[in-house]
Each structure stands twice: as C-alpha cells, then as structure tokens.
N, CA and C atoms as an extended XYZ file, in Angstrom:
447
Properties=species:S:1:pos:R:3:atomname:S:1:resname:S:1:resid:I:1 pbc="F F F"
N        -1.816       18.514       -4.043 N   UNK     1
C        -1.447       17.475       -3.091 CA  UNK     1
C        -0.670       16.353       -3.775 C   UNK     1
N        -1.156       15.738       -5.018 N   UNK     2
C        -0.454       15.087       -5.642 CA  UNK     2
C         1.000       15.423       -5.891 C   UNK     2
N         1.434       16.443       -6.383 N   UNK     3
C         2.843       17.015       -6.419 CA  UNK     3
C         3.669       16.647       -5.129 C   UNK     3
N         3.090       17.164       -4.157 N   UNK     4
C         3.563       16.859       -2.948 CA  UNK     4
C         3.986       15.392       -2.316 C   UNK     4
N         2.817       14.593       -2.911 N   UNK     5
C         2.572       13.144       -2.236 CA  UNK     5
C         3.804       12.840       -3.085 C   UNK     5
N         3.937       12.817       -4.400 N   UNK     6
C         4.856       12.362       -5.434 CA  UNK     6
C         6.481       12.547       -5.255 C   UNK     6
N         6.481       14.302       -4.591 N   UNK     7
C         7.564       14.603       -4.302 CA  UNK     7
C         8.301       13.690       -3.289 C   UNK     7
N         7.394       13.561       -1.960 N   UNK     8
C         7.927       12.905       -0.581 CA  UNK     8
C         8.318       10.956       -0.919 C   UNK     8
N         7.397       10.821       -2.102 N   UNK     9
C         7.704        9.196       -2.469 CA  UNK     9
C         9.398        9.695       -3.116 C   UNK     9
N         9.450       10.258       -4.174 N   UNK    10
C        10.178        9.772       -4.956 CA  UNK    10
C        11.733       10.320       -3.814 C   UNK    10
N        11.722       11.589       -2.778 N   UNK    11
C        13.192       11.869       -1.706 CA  UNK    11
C        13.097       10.316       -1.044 C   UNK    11
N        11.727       10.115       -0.542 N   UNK    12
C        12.376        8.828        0.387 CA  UNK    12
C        12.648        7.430       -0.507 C   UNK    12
N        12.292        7.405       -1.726 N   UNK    13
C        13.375        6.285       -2.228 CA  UNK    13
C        14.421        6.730       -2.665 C   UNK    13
N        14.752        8.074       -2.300 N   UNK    14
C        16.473        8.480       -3.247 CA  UNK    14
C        17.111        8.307       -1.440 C   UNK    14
N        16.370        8.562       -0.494 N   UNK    15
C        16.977        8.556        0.752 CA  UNK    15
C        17.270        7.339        1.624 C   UNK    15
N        16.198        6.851        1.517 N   UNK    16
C        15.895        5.347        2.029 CA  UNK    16
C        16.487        4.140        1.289 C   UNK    16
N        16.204        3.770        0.233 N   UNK    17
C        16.458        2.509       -0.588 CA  UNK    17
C        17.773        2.847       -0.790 C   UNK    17
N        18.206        4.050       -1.510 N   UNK    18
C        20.088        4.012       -2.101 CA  UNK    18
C        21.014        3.853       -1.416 C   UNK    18
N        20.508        3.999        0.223 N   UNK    19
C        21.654        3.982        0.577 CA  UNK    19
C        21.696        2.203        1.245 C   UNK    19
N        20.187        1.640        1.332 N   UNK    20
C        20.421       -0.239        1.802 CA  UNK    20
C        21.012       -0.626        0.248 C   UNK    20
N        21.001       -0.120       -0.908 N   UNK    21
C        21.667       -0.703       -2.031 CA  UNK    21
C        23.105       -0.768       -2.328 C   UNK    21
N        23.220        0.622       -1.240 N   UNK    22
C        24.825        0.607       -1.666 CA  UNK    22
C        25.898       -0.113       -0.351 C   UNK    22
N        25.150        0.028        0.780 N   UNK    23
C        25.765       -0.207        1.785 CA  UNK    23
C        25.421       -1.962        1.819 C   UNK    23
N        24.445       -2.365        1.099 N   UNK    24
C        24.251       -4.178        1.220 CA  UNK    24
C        25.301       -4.670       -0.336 C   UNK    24
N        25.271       -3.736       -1.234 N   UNK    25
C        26.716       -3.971       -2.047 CA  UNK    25
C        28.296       -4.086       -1.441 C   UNK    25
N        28.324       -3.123       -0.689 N   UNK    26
C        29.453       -2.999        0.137 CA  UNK    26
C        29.624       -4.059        1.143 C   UNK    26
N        28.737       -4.586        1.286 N   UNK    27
C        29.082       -5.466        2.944 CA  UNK    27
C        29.735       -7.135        2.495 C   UNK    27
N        29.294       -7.728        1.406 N   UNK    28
C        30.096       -9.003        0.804 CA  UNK    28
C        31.554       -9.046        0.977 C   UNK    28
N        32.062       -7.561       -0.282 N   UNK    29
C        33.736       -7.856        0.133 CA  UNK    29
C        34.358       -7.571        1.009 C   UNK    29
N        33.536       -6.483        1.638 N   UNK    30
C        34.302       -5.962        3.013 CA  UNK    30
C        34.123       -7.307        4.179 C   UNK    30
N        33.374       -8.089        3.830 N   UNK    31
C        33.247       -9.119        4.733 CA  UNK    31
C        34.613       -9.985        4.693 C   UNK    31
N        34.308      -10.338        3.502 N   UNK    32
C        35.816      -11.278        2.833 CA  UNK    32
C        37.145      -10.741        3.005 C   UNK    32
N        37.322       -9.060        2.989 N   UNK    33
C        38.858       -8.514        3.222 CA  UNK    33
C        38.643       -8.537        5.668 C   UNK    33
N        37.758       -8.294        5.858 N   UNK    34
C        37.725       -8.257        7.734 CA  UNK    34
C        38.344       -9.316        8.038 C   UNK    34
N        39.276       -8.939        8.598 N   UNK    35
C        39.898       -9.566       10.013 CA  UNK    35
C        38.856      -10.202       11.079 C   UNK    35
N        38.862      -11.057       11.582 N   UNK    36
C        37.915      -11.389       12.704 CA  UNK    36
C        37.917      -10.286       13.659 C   UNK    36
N        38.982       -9.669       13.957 N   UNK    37
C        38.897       -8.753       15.009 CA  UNK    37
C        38.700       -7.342       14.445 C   UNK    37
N        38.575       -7.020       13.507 N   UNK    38
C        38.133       -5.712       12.934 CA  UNK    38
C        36.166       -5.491       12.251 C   UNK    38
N        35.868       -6.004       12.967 N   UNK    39
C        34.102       -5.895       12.047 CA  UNK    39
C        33.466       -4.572       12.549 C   UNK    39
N        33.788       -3.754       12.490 N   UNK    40
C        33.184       -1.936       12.639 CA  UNK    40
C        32.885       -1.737       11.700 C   UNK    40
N        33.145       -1.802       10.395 N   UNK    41
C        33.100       -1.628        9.219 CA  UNK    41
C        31.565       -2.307        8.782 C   UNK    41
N        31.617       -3.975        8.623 N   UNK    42
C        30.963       -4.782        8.236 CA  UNK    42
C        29.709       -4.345        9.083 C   UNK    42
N        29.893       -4.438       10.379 N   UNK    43
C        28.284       -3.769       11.383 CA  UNK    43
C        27.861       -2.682       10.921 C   UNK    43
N        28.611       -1.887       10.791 N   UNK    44
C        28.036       -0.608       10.390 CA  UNK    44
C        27.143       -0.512        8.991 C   UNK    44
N        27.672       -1.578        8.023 N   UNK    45
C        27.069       -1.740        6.572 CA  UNK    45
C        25.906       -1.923        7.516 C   UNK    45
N        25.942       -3.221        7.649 N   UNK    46
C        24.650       -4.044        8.545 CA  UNK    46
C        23.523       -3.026        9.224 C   UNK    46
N        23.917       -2.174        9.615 N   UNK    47
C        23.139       -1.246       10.584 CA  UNK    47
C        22.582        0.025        9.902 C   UNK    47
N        22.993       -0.190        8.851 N   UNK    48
C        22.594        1.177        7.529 CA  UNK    48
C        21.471        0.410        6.700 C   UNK    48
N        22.075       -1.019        6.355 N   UNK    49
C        20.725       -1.540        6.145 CA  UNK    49
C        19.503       -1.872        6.666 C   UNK    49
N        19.659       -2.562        8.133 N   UNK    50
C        18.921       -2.393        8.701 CA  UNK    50
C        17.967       -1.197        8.926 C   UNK    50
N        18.268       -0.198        9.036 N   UNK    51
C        17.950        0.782        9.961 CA  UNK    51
C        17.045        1.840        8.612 C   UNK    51
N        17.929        1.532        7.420 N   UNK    52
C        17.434        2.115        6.014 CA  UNK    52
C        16.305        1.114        5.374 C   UNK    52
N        16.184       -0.241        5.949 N   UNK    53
C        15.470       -0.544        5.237 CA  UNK    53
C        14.313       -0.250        6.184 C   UNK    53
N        13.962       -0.434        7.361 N   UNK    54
C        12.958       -0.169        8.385 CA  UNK    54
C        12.042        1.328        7.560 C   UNK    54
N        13.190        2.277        7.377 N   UNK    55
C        12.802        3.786        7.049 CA  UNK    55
C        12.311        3.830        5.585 C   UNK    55
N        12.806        2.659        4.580 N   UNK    56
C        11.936        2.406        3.071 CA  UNK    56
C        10.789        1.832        3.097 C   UNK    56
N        10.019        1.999        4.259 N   UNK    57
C         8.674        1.699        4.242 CA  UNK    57
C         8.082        2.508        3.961 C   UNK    57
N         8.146        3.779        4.365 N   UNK    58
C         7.747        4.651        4.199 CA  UNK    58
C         7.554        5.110        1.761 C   UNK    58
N         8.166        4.680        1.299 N   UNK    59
C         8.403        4.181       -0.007 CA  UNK    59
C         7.407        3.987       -0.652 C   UNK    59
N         6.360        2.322       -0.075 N   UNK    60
C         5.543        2.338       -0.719 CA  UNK    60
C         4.208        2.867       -0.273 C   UNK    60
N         4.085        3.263        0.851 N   UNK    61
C         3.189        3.990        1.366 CA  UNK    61
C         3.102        5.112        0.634 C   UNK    61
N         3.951        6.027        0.646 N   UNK    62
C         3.898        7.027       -0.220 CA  UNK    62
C         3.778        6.930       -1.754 C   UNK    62
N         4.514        5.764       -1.938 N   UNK    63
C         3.723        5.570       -3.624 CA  UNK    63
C         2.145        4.962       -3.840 C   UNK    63
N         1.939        4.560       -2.752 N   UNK    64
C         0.393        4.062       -3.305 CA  UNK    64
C        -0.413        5.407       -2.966 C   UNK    64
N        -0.056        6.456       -1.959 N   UNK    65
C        -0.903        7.764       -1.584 CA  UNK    65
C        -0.695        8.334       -2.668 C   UNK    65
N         0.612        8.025       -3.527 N   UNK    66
C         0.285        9.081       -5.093 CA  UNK    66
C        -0.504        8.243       -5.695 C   UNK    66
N        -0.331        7.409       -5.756 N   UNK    67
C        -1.180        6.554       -6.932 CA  UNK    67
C        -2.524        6.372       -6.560 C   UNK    67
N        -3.031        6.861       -5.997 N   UNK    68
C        -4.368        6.738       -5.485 CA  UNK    68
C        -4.946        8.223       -5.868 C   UNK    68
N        -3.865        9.362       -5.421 N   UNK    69
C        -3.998       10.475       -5.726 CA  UNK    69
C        -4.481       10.577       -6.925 C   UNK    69
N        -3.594        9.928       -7.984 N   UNK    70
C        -3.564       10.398       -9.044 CA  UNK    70
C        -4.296        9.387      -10.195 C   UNK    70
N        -5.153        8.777       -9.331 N   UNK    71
C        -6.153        7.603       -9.962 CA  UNK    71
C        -5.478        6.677      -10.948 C   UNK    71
N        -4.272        6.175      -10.299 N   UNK    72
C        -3.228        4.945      -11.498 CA  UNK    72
C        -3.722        3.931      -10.786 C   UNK    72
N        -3.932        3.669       -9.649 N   UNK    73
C        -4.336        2.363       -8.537 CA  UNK    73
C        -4.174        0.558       -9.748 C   UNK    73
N        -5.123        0.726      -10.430 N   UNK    74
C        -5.247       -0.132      -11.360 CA  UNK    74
C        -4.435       -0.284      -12.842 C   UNK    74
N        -3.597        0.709      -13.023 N   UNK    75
C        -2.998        0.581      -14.090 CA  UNK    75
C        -1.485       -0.634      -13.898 C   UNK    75
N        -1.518       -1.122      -15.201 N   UNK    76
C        -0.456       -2.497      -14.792 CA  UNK    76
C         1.330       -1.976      -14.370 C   UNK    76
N         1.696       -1.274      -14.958 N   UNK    77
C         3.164       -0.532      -14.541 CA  UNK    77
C         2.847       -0.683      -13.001 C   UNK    77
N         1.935        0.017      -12.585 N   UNK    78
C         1.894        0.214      -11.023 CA  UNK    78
C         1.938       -1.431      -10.453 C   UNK    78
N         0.730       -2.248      -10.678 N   UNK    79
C         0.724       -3.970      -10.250 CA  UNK    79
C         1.910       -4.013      -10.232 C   UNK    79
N         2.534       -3.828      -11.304 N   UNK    80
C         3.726       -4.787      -11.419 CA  UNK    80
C         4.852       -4.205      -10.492 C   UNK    80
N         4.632       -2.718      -10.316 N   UNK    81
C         5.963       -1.928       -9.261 CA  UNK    81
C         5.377       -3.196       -7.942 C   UNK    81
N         4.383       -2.726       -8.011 N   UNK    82
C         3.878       -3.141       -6.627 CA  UNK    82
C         4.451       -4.970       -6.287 C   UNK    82
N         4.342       -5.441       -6.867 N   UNK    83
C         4.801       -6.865       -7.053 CA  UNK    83
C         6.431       -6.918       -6.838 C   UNK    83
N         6.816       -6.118       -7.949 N   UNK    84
C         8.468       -6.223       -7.323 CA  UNK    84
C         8.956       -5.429       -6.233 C   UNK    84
N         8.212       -4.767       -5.838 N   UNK    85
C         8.737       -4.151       -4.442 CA  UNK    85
C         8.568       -4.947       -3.363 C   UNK    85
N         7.644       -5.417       -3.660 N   UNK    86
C         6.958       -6.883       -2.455 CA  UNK    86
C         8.051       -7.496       -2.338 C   UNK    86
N         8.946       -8.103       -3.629 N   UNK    87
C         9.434       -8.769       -3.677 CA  UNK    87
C        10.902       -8.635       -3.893 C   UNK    87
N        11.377       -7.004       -3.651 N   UNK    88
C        12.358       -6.287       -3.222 CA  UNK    88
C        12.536       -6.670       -1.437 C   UNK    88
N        11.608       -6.401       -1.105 N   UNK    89
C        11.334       -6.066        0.025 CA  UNK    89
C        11.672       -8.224        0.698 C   UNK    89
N        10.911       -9.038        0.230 N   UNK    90
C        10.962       -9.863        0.427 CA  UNK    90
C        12.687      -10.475        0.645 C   UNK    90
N        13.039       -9.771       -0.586 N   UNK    91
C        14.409      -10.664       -0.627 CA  UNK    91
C        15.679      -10.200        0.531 C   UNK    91
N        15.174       -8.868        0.853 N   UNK    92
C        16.123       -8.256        1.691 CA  UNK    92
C        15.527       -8.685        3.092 C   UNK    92
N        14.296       -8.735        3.550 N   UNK    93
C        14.124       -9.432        4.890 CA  UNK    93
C        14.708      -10.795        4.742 C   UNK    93
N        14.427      -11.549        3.855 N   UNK    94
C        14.157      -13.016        3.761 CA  UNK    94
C        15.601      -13.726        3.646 C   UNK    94
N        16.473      -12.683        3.208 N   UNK    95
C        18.076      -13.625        2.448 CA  UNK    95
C        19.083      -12.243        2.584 C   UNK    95
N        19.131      -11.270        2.757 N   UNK    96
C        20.098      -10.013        2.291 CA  UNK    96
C        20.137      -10.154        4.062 C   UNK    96
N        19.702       -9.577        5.250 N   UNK    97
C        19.613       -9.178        6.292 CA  UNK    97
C        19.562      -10.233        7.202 C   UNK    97
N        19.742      -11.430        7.189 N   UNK    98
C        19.601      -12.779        7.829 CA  UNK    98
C        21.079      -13.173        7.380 C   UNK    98
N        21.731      -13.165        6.092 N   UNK    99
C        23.002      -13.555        5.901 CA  UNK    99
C        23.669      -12.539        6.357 C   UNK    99
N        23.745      -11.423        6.176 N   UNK   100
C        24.418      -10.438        7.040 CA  UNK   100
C        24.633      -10.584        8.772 C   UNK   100
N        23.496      -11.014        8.904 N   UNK   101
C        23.819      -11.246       10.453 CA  UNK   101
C        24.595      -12.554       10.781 C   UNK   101
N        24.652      -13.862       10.210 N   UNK   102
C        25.036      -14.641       10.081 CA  UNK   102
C        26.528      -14.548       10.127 C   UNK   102
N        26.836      -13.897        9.178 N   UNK   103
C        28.098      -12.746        8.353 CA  UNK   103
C        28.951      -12.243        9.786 C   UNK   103
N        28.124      -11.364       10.319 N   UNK   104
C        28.498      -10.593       11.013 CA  UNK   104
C        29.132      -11.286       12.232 C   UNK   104
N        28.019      -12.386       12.888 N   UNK   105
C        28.136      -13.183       14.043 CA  UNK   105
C        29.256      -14.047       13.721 C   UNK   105
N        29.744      -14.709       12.853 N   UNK   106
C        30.727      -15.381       12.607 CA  UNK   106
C        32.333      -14.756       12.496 C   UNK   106
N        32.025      -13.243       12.059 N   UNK   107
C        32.911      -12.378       12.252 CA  UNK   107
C        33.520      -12.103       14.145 C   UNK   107
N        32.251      -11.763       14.696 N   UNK   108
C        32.436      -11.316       16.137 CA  UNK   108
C        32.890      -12.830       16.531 C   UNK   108
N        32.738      -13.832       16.401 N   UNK   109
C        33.248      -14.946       17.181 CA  UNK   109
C        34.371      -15.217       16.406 C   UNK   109
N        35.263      -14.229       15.638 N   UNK   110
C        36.808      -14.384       15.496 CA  UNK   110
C        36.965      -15.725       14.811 C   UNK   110
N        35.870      -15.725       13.605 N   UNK   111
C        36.545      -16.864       12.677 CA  UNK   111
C        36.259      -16.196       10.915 C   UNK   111
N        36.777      -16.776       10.680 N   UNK   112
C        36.608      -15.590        8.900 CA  UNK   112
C        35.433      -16.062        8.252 C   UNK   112
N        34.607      -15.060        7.229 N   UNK   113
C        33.029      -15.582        7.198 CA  UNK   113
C        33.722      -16.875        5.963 C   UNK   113
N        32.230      -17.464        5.866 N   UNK   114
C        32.364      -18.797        4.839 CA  UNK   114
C        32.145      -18.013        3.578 C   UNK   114
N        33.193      -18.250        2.861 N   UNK   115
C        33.348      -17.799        1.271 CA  UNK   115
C        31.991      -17.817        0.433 C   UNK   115
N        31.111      -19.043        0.959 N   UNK   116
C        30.416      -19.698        0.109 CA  UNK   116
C        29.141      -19.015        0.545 C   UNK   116
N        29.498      -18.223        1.831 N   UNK   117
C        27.623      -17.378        2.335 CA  UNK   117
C        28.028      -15.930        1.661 C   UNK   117
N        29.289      -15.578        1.643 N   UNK   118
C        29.444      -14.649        0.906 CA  UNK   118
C        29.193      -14.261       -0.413 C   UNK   118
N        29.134      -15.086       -1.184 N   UNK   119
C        28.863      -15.426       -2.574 CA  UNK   119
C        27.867      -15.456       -2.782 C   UNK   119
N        26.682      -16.148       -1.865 N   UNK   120
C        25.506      -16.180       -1.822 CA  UNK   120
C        25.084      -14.734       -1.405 C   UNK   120
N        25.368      -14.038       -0.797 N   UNK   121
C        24.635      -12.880        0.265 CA  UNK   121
C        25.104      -11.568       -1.247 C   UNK   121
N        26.189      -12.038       -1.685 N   UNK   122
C        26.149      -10.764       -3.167 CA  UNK   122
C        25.190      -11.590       -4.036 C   UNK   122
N        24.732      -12.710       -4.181 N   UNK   123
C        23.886      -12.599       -5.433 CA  UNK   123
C        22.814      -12.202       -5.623 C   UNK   123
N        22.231      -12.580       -3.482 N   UNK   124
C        20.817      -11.890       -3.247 CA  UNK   124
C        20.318      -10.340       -3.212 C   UNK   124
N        21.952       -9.914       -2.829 N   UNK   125
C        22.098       -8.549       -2.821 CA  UNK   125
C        22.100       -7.992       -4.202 C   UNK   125
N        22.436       -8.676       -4.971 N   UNK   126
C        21.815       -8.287       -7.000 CA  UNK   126
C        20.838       -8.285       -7.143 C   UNK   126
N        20.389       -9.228       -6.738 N   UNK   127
C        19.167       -9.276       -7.045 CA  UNK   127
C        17.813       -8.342       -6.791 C   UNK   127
N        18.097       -7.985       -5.334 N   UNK   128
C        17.503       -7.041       -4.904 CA  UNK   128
C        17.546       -5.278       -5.422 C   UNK   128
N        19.248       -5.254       -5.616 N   UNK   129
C        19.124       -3.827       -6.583 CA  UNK   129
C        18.504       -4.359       -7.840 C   UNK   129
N        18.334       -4.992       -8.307 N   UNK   130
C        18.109       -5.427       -9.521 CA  UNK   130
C        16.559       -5.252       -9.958 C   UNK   130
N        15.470       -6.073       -8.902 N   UNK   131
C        14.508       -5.298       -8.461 CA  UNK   131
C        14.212       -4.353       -8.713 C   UNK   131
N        14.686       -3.337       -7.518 N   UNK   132
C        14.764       -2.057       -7.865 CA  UNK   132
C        14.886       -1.429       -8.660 C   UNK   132
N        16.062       -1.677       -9.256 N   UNK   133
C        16.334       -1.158      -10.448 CA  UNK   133
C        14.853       -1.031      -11.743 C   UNK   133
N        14.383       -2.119      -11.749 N   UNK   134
C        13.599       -2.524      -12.778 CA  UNK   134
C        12.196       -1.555      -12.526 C   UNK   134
N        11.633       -1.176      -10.950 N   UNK   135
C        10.732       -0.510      -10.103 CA  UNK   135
C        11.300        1.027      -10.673 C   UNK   135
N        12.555        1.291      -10.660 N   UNK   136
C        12.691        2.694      -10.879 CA  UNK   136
C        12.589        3.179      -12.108 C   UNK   136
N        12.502        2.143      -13.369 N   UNK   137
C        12.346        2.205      -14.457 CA  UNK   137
C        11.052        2.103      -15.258 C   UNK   137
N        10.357        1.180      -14.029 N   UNK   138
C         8.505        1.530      -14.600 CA  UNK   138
C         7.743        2.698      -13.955 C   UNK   138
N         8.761        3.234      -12.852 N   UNK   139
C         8.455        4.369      -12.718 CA  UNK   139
C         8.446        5.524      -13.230 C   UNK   139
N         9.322        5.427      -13.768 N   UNK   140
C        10.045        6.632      -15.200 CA  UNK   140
C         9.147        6.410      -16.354 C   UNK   140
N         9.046        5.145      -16.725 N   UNK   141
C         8.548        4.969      -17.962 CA  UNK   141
C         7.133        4.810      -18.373 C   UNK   141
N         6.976        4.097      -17.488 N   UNK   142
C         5.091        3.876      -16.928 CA  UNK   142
C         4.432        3.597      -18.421 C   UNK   142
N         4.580        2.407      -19.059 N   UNK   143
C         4.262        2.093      -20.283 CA  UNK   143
C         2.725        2.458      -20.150 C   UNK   143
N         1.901        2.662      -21.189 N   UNK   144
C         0.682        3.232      -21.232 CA  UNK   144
C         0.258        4.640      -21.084 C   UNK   144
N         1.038        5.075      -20.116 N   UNK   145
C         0.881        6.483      -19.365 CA  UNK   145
C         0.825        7.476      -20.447 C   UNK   145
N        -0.578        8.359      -20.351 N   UNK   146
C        -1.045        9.410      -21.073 CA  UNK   146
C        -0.336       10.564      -20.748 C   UNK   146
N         0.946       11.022      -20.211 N   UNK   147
C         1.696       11.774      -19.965 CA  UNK   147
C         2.755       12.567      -20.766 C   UNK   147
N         2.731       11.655      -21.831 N   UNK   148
C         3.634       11.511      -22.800 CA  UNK   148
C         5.363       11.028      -22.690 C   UNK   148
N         5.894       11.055      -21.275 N   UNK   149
C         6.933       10.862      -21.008 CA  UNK   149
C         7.725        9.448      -21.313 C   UNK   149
C-alpha cells in the first residue's frame, strides 16, 4: 500500500503543482506584453492556476497517507516539508492568485496592468516555486533517512 500511496503523491505533484509553477511563471510577462483587449492568454494562465492549485490538494493529503504509512509522521525533513508547503500553499492563496486577479481585472477594463503589481506578483511567484523547490528536495533527500538514498 505504501508503494502505491507514494506513487499517487509523488504523479499528483508532477501533475498538479508543475503545471501552477509554470503557468504562475508565465502570467507576469505575458501580462506586461497584453494588449488590454487581448487577455485570453493571461486568463487562461489564471485559470490553470486556479483550477491546478484547487487539484494540489490532493498533494499533501497524499503525502501525509504515505508518511503515516510508512511511520516518518515525526521525522523533521517531513515537519519541515510540511511547514513549507503550508507555506507554499499560503503564498499562492494569499499574494500569487489575488494579484493575478487584480492583473487580470485591470486587463478586462482595457487599461495596461501596473508595472509595479507585476513585479510584485513575479517575486511572489519565486518565491513560491522556490518553496517548492526546497519541498522537492527534502523529499529526495530526507536528511536522516535510513534508506540510504
């Protein structure tokens, strides 16, 4: 069962999370090159994130059913995934998906977005792969882990 539980965590963060990372990377400059009257593009980022991040819930659910599986619950690599995913998760409700809409709405009312939310909405958007990034690496690495890997 563990194999299994492990398997379904690790497709839905290659399915779920990569693609709000790449499509919330994408949505800054494509914001800055849109026309007021062209935002199909920019919504559509918007709506991949949205819609991908709703479906990366499924993420840590499935990582805590392995990790429970596989009796890590308490080991610190895991705390600490667990902490920055919180706080993956935090930054993309809280600042990534609120400036996007912002983004977006300023687009549909046919005025060009503000340079300066743009700038802001890529740094939060670093930050957040960045996160991640760091989650996919204590995952791999899992300091302590009697695995040998």
């Amino acid at each position: 069962m563990t194999k299994i539980l492990l398997s379904l965590h690790v497709l839905a963060a290659i399915v779920a999370i990569g693609p709000v990372t790449v499509a919330a990377s994408m949505f800054p400059p494509a914001a800055r090159r849109t026309v007021p009257t062209g935002v199909g593009t920019v919504a559509l980022l918007h709506r991949i994130c949205r819609v991908y991040a709703g479906v990366g819930l499924t993420v840590p659910v499935l990582g805590l059913a392995t990790a429970a599986a596989m009796g890590v619950l308490g080991s610190g690599w895991l705390v600490t995934s667990i902490g920055l995913t919180a706080a993956a998760a935090g930054v993309l409700a809280a600042f990534v998906l609120p400036r996007q809409e912002e983004i977006l709405e300023q687009l549909r009312g046919e005025q060009a977005p503000d340079h300066r939310a743009t700038v802001q909405l890529a740094m939060f958007t670093g930050i957040f792969n960045l996160l991640w990034a760091t989650v996919t690496v204590l995952m791999v690495v899992r300091p302590g882990s009697t695995t040998g890997a």
